[in-house]
C-alpha positions as CSV (number, residue, x, y, z in Angstrom):
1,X,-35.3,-1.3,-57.3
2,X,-36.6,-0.6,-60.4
3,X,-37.8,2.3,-62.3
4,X,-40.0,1.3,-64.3
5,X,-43.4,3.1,-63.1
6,X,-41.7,6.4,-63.2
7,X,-43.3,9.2,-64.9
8,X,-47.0,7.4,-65.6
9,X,-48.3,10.9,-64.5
10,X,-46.7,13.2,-66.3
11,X,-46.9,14.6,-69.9
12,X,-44.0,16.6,-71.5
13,X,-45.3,19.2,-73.6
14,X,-42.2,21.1,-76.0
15,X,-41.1,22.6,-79.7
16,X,-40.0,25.1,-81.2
17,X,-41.0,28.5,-78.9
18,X,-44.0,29.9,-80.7
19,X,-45.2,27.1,-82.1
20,X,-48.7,26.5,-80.0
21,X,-48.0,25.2,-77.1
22,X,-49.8,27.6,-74.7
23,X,-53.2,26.8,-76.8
24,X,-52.0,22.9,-76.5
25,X,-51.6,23.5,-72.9
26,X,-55.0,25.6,-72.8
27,X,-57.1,22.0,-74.2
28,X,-55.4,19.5,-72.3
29,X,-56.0,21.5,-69.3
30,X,-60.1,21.7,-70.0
31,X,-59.5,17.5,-69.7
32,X,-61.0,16.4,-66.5
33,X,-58.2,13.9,-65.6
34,X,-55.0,16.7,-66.8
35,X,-53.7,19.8,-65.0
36,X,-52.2,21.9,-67.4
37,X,-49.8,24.8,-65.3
38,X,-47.9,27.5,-65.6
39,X,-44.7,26.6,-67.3
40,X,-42.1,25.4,-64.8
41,X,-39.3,26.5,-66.8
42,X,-36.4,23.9,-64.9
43,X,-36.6,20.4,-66.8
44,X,-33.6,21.2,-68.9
45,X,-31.9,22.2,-65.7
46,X,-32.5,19.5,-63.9
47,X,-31.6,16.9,-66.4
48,X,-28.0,19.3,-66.7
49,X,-27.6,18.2,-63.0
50,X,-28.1,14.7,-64.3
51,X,-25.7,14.5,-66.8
52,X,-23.0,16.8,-64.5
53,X,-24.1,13.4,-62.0
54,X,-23.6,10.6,-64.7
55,X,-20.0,12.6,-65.7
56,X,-18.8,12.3,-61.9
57,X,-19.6,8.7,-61.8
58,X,-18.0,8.0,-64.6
59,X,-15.2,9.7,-63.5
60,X,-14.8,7.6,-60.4
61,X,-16.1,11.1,-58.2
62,X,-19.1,10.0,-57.1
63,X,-19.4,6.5,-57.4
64,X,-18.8,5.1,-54.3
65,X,-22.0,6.7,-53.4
66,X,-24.2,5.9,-56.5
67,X,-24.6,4.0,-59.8
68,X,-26.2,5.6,-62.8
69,X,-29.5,3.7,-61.8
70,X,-29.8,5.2,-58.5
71,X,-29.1,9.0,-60.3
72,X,-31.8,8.4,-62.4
73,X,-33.8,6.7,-60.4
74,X,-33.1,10.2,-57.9
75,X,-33.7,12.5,-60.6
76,X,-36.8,11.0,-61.7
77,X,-38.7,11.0,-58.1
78,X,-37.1,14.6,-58.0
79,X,-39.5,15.5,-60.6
80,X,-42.7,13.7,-59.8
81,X,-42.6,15.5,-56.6
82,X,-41.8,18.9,-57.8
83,X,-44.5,18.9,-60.3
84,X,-47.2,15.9,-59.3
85,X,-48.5,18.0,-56.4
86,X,-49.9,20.1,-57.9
87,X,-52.4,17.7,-60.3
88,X,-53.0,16.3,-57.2
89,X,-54.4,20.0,-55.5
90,X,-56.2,20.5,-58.4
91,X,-57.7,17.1,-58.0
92,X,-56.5,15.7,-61.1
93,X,-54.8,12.5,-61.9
94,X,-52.0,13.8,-64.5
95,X,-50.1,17.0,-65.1
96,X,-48.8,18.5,-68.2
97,X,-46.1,20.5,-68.0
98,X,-45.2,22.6,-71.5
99,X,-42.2,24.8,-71.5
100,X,-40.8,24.7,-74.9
101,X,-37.7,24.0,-74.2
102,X,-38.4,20.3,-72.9
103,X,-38.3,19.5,-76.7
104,X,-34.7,19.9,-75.8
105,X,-34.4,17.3,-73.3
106,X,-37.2,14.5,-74.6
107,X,-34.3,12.3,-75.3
108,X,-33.1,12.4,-71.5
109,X,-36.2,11.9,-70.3
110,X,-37.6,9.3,-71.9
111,X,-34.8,7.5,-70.0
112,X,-35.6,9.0,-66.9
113,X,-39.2,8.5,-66.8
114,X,-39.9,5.7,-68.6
115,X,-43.7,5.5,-68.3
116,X,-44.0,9.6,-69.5
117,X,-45.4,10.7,-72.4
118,X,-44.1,13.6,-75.3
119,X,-46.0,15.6,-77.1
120,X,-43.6,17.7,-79.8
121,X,-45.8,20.8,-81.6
122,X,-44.6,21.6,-84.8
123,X,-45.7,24.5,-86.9
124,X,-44.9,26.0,-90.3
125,X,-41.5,27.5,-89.5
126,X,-41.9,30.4,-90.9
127,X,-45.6,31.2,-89.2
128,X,-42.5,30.6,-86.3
129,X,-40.6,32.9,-87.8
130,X,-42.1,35.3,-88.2
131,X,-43.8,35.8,-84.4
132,X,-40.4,34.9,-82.5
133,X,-39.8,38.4,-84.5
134,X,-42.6,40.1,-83.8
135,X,-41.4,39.5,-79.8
136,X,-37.6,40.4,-80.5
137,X,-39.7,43.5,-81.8
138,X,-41.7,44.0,-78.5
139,X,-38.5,43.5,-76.4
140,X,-36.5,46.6,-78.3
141,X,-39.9,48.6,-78.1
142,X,-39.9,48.5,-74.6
143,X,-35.9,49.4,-74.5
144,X,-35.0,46.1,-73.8
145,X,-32.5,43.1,-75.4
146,X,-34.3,40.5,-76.7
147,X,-33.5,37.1,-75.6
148,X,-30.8,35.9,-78.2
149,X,-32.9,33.0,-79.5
150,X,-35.0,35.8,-80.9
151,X,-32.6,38.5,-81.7
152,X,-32.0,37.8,-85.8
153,X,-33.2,36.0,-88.7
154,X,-30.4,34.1,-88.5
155,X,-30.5,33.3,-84.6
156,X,-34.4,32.3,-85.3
157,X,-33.8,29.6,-88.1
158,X,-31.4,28.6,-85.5
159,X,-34.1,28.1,-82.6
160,X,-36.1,26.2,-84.6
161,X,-33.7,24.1,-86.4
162,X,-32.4,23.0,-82.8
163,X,-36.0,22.6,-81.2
164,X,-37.2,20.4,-84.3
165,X,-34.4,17.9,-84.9
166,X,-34.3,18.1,-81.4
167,X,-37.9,16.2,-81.3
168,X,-37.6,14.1,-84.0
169,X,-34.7,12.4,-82.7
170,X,-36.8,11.8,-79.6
171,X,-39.6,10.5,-81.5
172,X,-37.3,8.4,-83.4
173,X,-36.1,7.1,-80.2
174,X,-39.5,5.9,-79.0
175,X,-42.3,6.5,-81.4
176,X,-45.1,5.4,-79.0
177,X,-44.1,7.6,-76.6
178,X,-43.3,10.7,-78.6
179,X,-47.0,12.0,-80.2
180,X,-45.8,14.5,-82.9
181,X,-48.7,17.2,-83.7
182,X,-49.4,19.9,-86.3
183,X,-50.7,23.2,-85.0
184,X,-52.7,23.5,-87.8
185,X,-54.5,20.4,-87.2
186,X,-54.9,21.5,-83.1
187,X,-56.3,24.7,-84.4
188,X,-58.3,23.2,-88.1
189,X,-59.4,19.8,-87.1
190,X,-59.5,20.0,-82.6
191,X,-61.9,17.2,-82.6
192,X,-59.7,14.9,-84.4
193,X,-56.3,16.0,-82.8
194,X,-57.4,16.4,-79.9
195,X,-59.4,12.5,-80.2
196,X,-55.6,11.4,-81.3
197,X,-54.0,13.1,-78.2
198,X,-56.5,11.0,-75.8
199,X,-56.0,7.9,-77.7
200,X,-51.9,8.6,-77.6
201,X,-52.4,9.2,-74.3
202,X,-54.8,6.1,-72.9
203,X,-57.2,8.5,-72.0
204,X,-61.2,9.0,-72.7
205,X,-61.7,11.9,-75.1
206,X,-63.5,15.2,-73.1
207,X,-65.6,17.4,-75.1
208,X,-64.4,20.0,-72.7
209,X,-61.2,20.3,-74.0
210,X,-63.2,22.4,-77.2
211,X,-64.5,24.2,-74.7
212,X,-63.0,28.0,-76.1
213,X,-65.1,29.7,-72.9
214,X,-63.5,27.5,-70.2
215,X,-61.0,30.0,-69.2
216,X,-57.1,30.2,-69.8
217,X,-54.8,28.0,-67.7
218,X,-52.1,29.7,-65.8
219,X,-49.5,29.3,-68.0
220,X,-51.5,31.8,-70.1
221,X,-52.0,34.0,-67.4
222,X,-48.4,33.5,-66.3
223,X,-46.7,35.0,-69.4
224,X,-49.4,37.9,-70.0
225,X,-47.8,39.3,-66.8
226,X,-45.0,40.3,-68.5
227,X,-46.9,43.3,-69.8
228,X,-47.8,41.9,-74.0
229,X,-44.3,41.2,-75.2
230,X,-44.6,36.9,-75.4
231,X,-48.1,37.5,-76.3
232,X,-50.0,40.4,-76.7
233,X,-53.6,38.9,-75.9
234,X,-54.6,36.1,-73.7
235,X,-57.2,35.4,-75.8
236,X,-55.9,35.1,-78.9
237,X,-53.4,32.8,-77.5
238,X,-55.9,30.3,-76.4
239,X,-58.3,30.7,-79.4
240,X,-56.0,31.6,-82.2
241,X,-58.3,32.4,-85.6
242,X,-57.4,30.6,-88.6
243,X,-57.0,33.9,-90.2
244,X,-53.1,33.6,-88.4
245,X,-52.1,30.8,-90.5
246,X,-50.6,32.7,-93.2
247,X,-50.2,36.0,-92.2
248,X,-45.8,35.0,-92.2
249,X,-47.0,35.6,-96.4
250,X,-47.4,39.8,-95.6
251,X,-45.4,39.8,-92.7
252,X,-42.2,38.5,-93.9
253,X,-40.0,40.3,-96.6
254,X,-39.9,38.0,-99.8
255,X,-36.2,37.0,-99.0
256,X,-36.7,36.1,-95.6
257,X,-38.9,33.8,-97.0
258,X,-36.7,32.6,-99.7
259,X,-34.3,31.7,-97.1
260,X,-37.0,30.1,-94.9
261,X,-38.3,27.8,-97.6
262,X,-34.8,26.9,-98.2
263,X,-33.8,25.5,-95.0
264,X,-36.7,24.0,-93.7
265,X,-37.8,22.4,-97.3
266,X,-34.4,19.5,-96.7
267,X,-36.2,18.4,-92.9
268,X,-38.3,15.3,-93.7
269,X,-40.4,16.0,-90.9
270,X,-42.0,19.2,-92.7
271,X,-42.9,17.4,-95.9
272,X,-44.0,14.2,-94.0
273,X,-46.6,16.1,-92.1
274,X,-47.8,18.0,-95.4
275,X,-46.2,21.6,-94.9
276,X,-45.3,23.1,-98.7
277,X,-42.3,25.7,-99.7
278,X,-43.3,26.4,-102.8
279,X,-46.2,28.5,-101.9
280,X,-44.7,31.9,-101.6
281,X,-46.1,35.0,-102.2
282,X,-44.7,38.6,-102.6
283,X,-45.8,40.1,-99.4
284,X,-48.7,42.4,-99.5
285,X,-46.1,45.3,-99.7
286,X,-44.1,44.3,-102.2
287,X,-46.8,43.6,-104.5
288,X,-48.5,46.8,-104.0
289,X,-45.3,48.5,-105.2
290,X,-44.9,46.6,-108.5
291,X,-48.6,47.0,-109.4
């Protein structure tokens, strides 16, 4: 039986954490024919279980009850009906799901679900940077560890190294099923990124999904429970201003942006898309001081 049908439903929605995905998730929501939810959190699990399944068959474990096309073939369906009932109680045709981390897994995936689509979100790293901070900052406020993907500079360049190269390998993979989009285009130019989504996507283009008044999707909802720390405003994470796109300038010290440029400056993928590292300012402190 073939799989080859697998995943026409479902959009993958991932990069780096803090990178725009929950105002992504807000617009193609407000499409008529796409449920945007809460984050489901699990892909990357799941897809764990499918490699642990692929290493038992090729280790003679499991084979006599399955081939690597029935595990994926399992896997897959495992998905669709975790996730595809709820488009369809929402009476919508496709689903969205956006956690992140499924930038981790693209590659998997587009394996597993051969007729899904990817949309990787990629922002100026050290915009990136410098709110995965603020959070690690909201966690000790509240007496609490942040999550170690958060906890350091130096733990933060790693996120987003690993969430980037992560996506372009995927989109190298399959380029027609990988979309790669700026933030800064979603939140500059939503007509035209959001007309290039629909077209990636085979869809007609809503003028709903500019709708800023159509109310946040779940996801949104979702992690404002957790009382501000992930974001501090519903609102803001829907409707960002534009006034956010360089406030990393003030908000970073001068070296952490030093080291910033330096690292993300070698990734193709930043200068292909247009991002410069040879903008940097003193932050607003610093220059206050030598005046």
């Amino acid at each position: 039986m073939k799989n080859d049908h697998l995943g026409e439903h479902l959009i993958f929605v991932g990069g780096s954490p803090r990178s725009g995905t929950t105002m992504l998730q807000s617009m193609l929501n407000r499409h008529p024919a796409i449920f945007g939810g809460p984050e489901f959190d699990l892909i990357p699990t799941i897809t764990n279980l499918r490699n642990q399944l692929l290493a038992s068959h090729d280790n003679g474990r499991i084979d006599s009850f399955c081939d690597k096309t029935h595990i994926d073939r399992g896997i897959a369906q495992l998905i669709e009906e975790l996730l595809l009932p709820a488009a369809t109680r929402n009476g919508k045709q496709w689903l969205s799901e956006k956690t992140p981390m499924n930038v981790l897994v693209f590659d998997p995936l587009l394996d597993i679900l051969p007729r899904a689509r990817f949309i990787h979100l990629v922002r100026d790293p050290r915009a990136v940077a410098l709110s995965m901070l603020a959070v690690a900052d909201r966690y000790r406020q509240k007496g609490m560890e942040p999550p170690t993907m958060i906890a350091n500079p130096g733990q933060v360049i790693h996120t987003i190294l690993q969430h980037v190269k992560a996506g372009v390998e995927a989109s190298h993979k399959s380029p027609g099923r990988v979309h790669t989009l700026k933030y800064e285009a979603l939140l500059l130019k939503p007509h035209q990124a959001t007309r290039d989504i629909c077209m990636f996507l085979g869809l007609e283009w809503s003028e709903s999904m500019l709708d800023t008044h159509g109310g946040s999707h779940l996801s949104t909802e979702q992690i404002a429970a957790d009382g501000g720390i992930w974001i501090k405003d519903e609102k803001t994470a829907d409707t960002p201003k534009e006034t956010c796109l360089n406030k990393w300038k003030d908000g970073l010290s001068l070296a952490q942006q030093q080291e910033l440029s330096e690292v993300f400056h070698a990734l193709p993928l930043y200068s292909e898309l247009g991002y410069r590292f040879d903008d940097i300012d003193a932050p607003l402190e610093t220059r206050r001081h030598a005046s």
